[in-house]
C-alpha positions as CSV (number, residue, x, y, z in Angstrom):
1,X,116.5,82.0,107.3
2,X,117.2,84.8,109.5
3,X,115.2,85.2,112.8
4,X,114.1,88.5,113.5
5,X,113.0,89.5,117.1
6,X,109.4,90.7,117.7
7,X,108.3,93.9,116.7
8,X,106.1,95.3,119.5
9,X,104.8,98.9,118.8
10,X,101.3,99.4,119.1
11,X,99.5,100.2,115.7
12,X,97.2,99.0,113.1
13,X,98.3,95.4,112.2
14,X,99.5,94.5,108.7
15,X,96.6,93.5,107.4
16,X,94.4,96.5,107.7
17,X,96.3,98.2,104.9
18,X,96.2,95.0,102.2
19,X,94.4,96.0,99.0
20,X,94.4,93.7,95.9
21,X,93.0,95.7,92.3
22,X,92.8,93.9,89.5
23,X,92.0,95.0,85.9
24,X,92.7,92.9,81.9
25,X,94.8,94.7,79.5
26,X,93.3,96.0,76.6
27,X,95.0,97.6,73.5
28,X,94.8,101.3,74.8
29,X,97.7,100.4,77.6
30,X,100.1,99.1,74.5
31,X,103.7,100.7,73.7
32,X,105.2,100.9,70.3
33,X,107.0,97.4,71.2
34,X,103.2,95.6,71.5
35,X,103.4,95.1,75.1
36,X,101.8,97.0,77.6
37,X,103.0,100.4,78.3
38,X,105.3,100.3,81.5
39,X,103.7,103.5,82.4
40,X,100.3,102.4,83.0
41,X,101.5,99.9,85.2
42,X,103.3,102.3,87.2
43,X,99.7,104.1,87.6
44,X,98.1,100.8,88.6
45,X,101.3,100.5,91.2
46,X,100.5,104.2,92.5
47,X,96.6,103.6,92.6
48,X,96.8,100.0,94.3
49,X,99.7,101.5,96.9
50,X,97.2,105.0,97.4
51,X,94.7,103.0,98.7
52,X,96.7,100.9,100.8
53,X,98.6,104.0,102.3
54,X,94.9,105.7,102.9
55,X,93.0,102.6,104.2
56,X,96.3,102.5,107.0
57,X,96.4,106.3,107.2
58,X,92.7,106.7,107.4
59,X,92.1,109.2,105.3
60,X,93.9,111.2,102.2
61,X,97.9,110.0,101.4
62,X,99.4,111.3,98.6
63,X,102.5,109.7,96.3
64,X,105.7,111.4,97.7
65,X,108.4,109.3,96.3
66,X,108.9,106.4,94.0
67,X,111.4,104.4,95.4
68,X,112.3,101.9,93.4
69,X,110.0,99.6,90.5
70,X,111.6,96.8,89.0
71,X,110.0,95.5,85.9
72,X,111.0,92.0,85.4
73,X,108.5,90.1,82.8
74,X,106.8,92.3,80.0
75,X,102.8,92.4,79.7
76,X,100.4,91.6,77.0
77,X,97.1,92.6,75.9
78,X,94.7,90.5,77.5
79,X,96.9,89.6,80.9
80,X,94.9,89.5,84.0
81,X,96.6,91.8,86.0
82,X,96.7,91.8,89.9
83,X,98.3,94.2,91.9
84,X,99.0,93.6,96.1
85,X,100.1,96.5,98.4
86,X,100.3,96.8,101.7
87,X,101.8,99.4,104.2
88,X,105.2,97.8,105.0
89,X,106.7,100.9,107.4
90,X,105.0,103.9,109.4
91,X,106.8,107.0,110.5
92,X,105.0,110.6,111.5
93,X,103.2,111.5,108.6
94,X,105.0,109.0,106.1
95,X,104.3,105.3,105.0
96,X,106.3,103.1,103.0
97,X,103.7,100.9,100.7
98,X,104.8,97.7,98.7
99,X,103.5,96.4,95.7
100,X,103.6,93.0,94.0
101,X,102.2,92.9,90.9
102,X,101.2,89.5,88.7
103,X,100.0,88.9,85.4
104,X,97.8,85.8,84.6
105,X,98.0,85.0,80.8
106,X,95.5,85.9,78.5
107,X,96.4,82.0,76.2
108,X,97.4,80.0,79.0
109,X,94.6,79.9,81.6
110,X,95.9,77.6,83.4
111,X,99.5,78.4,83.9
112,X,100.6,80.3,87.2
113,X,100.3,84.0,87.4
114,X,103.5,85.4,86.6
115,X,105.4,88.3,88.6
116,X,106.2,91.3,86.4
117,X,106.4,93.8,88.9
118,X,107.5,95.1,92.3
119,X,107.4,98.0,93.8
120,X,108.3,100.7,96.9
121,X,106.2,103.7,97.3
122,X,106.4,106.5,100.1
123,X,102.8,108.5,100.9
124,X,102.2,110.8,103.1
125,X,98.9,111.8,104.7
126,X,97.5,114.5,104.7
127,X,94.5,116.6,106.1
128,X,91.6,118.8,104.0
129,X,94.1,121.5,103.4
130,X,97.1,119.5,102.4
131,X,99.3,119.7,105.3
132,X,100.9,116.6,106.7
133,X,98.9,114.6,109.7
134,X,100.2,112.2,111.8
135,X,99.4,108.6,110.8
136,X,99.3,105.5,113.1
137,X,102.1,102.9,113.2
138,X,102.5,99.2,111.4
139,X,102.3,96.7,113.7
140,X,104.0,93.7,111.8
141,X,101.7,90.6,112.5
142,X,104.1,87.9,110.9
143,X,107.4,87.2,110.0
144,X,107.8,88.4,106.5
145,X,105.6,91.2,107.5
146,X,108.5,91.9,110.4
147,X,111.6,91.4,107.3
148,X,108.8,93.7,105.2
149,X,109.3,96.4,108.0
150,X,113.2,95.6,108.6
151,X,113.7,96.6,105.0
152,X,111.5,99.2,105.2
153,X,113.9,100.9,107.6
154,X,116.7,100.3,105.6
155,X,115.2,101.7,102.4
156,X,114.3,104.9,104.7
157,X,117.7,105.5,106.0
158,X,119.2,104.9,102.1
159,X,116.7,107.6,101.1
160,X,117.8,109.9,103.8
161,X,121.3,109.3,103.2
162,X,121.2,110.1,100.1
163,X,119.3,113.2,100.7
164,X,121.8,114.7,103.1
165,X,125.1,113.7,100.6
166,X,123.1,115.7,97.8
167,X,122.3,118.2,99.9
168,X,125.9,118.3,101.3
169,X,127.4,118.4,97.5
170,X,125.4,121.1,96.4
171,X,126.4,123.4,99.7
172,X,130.0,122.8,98.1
């Protein structure tokens, strides 16, 4: 396991920002396939991360980027379905928020919930009139919280990167 060094910064600790939603699956979230509809689990993603990225912000944040969702087990009517997000990453105005999300199975009660989802989200808060405000750091309180924010630095400077090569293409 990799040893990270201590992340110092001042800020609001990790843990401030966890929110946990919850909701069972009913047959208006179904897709033609029978399984639930991959887009209203990307809404659940957005609303769990928005109020992770507002409880750290302290106010309004709104969705600026999806950065990545990976689907990896499909969802059925009747799943218990619990989605965790926390801010991972702080900048100026801008917070990177990740989701996990887990399904608990409607026929097999006592099996272990099941991953289908995880997420990266960026928000950005913002004051009454919709302008960007400042927003107070992450400070990492454990290890995986320190990797969380590690990775949430690399994600950033992939974004960026990609931005600028865009950018750069279209300039010619």
């Amino acid at each position: 396991m990799t040893e990270y060094p201590a992340i110092t910064a001042p800020g609001r600790p990790t843990a401030y920002s966890r929110v946990t939603l919850s909701r069972i699956m009913t047959a208006v979230d179904v897709n033609l396939y029978g399984t639930v509809h991959g887009g209203v689990l990307m809404k659940f993603v957005d609303d769990v991360a928005g109020a992770a990225a507002a409880r750290h912000s302290g106010g309004t944040a709104v969705t600026a980027a999806i950065d990545e969702i990976v689907f990896s087990e499909a969802v059925r009517v009747g799943d218990l379905v619990h989605a965790y997000a926390q801010v991972n990453w702080a900048g100026q105005t801008s917070m990177e928020v990740g989701v996990r999300v887990t399904a608990e199975r409607w026929d097999s009660a006592e099996g272990e919930p099941v991953r289908v989802a995880t997420a990266y989200l960026v928000f950005v808060g913002v004051d009454a009139g919709g302008s960007p405000r400042s927003v107070p750091p992450v400070a990492p309180e454990t290890v995986t919280d320190q990797r969380r924010f590690r990775e949430a630095e690399i994600r950033r400077a992939h974004r960026l990167a990609r931005r600028r090569a865009i950018q750069a293409h279209r300039d010619g």
